[in-house]
C-alpha positions as CSV (number, residue, x, y, z in Angstrom):
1,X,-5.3,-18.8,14.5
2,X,-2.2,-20.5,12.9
3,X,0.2,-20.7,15.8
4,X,3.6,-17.8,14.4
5,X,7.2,-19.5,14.8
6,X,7.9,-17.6,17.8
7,X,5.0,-18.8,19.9
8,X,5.7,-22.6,18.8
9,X,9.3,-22.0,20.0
10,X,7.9,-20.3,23.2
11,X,5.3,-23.4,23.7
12,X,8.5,-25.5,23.9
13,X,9.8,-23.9,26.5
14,X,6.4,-22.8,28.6
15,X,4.3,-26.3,27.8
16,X,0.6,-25.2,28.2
17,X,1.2,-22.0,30.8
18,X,0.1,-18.3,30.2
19,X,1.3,-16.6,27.3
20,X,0.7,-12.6,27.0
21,X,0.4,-11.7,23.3
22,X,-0.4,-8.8,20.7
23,X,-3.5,-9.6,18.6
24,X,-6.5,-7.7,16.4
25,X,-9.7,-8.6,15.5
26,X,-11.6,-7.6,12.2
27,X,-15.3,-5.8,12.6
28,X,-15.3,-6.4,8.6
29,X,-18.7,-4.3,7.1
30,X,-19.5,-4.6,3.1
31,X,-21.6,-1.7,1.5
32,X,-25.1,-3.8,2.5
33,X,-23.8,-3.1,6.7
34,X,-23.2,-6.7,7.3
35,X,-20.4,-8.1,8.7
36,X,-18.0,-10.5,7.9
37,X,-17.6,-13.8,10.2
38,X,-15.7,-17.3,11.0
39,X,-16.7,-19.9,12.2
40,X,-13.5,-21.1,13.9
41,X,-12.2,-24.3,13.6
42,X,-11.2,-25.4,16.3
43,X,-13.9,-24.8,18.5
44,X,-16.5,-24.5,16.2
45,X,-18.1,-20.5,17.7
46,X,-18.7,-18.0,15.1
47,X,-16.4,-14.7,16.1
48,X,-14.8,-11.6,14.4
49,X,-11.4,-12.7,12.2
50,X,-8.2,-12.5,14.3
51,X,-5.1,-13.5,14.4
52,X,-1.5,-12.7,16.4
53,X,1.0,-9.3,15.5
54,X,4.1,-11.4,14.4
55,X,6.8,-9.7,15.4
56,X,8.2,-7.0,12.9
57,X,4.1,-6.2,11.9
58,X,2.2,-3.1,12.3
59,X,-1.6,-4.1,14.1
60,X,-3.3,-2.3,11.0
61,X,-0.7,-4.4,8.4
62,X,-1.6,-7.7,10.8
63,X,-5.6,-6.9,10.3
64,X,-5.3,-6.3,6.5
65,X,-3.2,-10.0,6.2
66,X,-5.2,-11.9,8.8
67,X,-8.4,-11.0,6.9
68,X,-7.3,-11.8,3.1
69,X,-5.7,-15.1,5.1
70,X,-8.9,-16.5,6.7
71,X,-11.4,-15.3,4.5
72,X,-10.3,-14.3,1.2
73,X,-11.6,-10.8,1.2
74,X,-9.2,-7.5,0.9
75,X,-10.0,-4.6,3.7
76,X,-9.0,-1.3,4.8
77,X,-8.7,-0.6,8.4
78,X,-10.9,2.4,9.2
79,X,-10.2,2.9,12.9
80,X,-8.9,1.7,16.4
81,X,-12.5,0.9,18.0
82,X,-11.3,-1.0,20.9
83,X,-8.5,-2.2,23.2
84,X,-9.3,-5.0,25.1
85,X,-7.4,-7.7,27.2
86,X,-9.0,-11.2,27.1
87,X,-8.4,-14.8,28.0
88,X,-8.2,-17.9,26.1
89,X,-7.9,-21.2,26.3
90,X,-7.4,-23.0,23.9
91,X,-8.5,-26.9,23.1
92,X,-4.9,-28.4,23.7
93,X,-4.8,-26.8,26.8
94,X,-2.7,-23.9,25.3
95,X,-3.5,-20.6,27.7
96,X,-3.5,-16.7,26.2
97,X,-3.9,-13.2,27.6
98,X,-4.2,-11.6,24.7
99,X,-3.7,-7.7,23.9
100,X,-6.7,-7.2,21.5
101,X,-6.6,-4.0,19.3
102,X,-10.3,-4.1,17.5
103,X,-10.2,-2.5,13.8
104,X,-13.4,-1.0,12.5
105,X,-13.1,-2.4,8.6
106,X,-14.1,-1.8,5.4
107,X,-14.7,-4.4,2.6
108,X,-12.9,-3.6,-1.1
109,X,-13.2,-6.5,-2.5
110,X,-13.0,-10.1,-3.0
111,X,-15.4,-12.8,-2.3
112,X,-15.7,-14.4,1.2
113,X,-14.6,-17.9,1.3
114,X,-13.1,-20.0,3.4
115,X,-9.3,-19.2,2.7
116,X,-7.0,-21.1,5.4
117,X,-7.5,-23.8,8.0
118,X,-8.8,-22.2,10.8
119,X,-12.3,-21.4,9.8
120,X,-15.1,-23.9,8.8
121,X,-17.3,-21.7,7.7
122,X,-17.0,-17.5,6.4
123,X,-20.3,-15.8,6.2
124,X,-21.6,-12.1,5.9
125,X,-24.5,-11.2,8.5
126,X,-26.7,-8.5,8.9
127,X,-25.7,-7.1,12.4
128,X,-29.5,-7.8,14.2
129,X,-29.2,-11.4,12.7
130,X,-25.9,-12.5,14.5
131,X,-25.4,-16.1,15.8
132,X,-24.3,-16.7,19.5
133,X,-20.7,-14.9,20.4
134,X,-18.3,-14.9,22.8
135,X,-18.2,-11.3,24.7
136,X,-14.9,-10.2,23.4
137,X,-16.9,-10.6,20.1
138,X,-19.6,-8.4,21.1
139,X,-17.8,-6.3,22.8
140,X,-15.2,-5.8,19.6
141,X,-18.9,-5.6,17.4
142,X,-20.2,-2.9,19.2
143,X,-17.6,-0.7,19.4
144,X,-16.5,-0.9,16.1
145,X,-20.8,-0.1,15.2
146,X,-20.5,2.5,17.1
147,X,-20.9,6.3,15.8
148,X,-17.7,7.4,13.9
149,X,-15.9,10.4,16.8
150,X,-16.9,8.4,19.6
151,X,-13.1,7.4,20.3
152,X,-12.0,4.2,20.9
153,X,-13.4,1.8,23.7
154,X,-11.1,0.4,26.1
155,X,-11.5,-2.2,29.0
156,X,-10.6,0.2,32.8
157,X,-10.1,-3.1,34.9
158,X,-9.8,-6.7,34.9
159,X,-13.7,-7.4,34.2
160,X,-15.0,-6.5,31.0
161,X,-17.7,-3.9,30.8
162,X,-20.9,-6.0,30.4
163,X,-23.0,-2.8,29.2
164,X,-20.5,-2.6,26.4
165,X,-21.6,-5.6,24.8
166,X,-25.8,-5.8,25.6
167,X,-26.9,-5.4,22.2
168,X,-25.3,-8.2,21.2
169,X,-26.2,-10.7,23.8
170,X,-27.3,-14.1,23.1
């Protein structure tokens, strides 16, 4: 993820400690069913597109910018499929909580590509031929696979719900 203005001002302030902040991920699917992934940067693992709600943004706007952004391709949010809370660490030492809204996505066009700095790689994968993910990635994957009128998923305590994310474990 690029790092906003804002945070870069907070990090002055905060060095490496916690920071709690608004983000959504991309469960990206093209008309074949596979989905769209990047292989991030700076840790080289393969995960859903995401990025940080700059302040003024709508989640579903953020989704729709962050996708075009790191991968070149143009969606349209479908649905809310999760809300999730999450750590990370990043390699700098930089620490997150993130709020993670997961969008269910559909492709309209545009060919994937690398598009930005943050990704290596951008690839489309057929959803029982994913590499190894983190579990907020499976967890955002299988609820945004899930049937359509199912509602959205959402975390109910601190630890993640492990059976959310079985059919994607590596």
């Amino acid at each position: 993820m690029t790092v906003p203005e804002y945070v870069t001002r907070l990090r002055k302030a905060v060095g490496h400690d916690l920071l709690w902040l608004p983000s959504v991920s991309a469960v990206v699917l093209n008309d074949a069913g596979e989905l769209l992934l990047g292989k991030r940067a700076d840790d080289g693992r393969w995960s859903v597109l995401s990025g940080f709600v700059e302040p003024d943004e709508q989640p579903a706007q953020t989704v729709v910018r962050e996708v075009y952004e790191e991968a070149g391709v143009r969606v349209t949010p479908e649905r809310v499929s999760s809300v999730l809370a999450h750590p990370h660490t990043y390699p700098n030492g930089d620490q997150c909580q993130f709020l993670n809204i997961g969008f269910r996505c559909r492709y309209v066009d545009g060919v994937a590509r690398v598009n930005d700095d943050e990704s290596v790689a951008v690839e489309w994968f057929p959803p029982d031929e994913l590499p190894p993910l983190d579990e907020h990635a499976r967890i955002t994957i299988t609820q945004a696979l899930a049937p359509a009128g199912t509602g959205t998923w959402f975390a109910t305590d601190a630890a993640t719900d492990a059976s959310a994310a079985s059919v994607f474990r590596s």
